[in-house]
Structure formats: C-alpha cells, structure tokens
C-alpha positions as a printed Julia matrix, in Angstrom:
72×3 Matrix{Float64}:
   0.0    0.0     0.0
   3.02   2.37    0.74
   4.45   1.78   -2.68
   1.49   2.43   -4.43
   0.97   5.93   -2.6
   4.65   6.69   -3.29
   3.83   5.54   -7.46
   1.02   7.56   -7.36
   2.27  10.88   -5.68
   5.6   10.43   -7.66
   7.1   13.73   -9.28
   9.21  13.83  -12.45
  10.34  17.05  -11.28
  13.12  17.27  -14.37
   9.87  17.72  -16.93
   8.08  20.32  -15.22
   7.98  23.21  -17.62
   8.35  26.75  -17.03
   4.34  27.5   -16.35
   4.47  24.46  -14.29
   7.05  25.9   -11.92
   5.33  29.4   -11.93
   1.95  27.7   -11.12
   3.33  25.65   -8.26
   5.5   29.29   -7.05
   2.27  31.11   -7.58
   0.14  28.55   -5.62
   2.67  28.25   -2.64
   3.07  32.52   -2.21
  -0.85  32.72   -2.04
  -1.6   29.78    0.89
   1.64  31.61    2.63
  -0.04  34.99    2.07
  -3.41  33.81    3.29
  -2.12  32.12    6.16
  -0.31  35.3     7.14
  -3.74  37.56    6.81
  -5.65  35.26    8.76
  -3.12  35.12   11.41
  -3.41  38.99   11.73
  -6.91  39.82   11.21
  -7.37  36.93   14.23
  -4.58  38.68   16.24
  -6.73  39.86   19.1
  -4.39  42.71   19.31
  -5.54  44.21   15.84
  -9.71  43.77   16.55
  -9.54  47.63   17.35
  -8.16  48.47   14.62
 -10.0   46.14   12.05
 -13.16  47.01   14.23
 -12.92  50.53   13.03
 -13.24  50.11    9.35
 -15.64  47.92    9.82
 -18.64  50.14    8.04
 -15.63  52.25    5.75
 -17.84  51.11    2.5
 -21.42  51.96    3.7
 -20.03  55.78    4.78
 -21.21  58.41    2.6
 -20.03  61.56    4.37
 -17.52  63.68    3.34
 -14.67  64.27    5.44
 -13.3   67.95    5.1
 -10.95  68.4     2.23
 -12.38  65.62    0.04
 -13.37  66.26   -3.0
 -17.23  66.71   -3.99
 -16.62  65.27   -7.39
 -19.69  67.06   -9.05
 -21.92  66.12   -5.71
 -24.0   69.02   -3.97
C-alpha cells in the first residue's frame, strides 16, 4: 500500500515546464499569504483596529478636504 501511494504521488520534477514551476510558485506565495492575513486579522491585538473600518464602505459623508466630485 506504501508503494502504491509513493507511485502515485511520484514527481518527475526534471519535466516540469516553465508554467508548471510558476503555477506551483504562484500557488505556494498565495496559501503563505493567506495564512499570514488570517493570522493577523485573528490577532486579538488588531480587533480595534479592524473594528474601526468595519462600516468604511457603507459611509457616505464627506470628510473635510475631500473632494465633492460634481456632488452638492
């Protein structure tokens, strides 16, 4: 049974192409990256902060020297 796990999750790694390397680069630098957000947005010591741009998309005020951009 061993054997047959080791067959099957066998790598030729000396005929991976050039997309094949970038994929596997790309895939391993975006589970690090989450892993690394989710560690900080779970750090309890950052809930204030997150907490407070918690509702930054549903504000519609203007904050003094933004622009109106054609709004009255």
């Amino acid at each position: 049974m061993i054997d047959s796990l080791r067959e099957h999750f066998a790598t030729d790694w000396a005929s991976l192409t050039l997309i094949d390397w970038f994929g596997m680069l790309a895939a391993v630098s975006l589970a690090i990256l989450m892993f690394i957000l989710y560690v900080y947005v779970f750090a309890p010591g950052n809930k204030e902060k997150l907490e407070s741009h918690r509702d930054l998309v549903l504000k519609d005020d203007l904050t003094d020297g933004e622009n109106n951009h054609g709004r009255n």
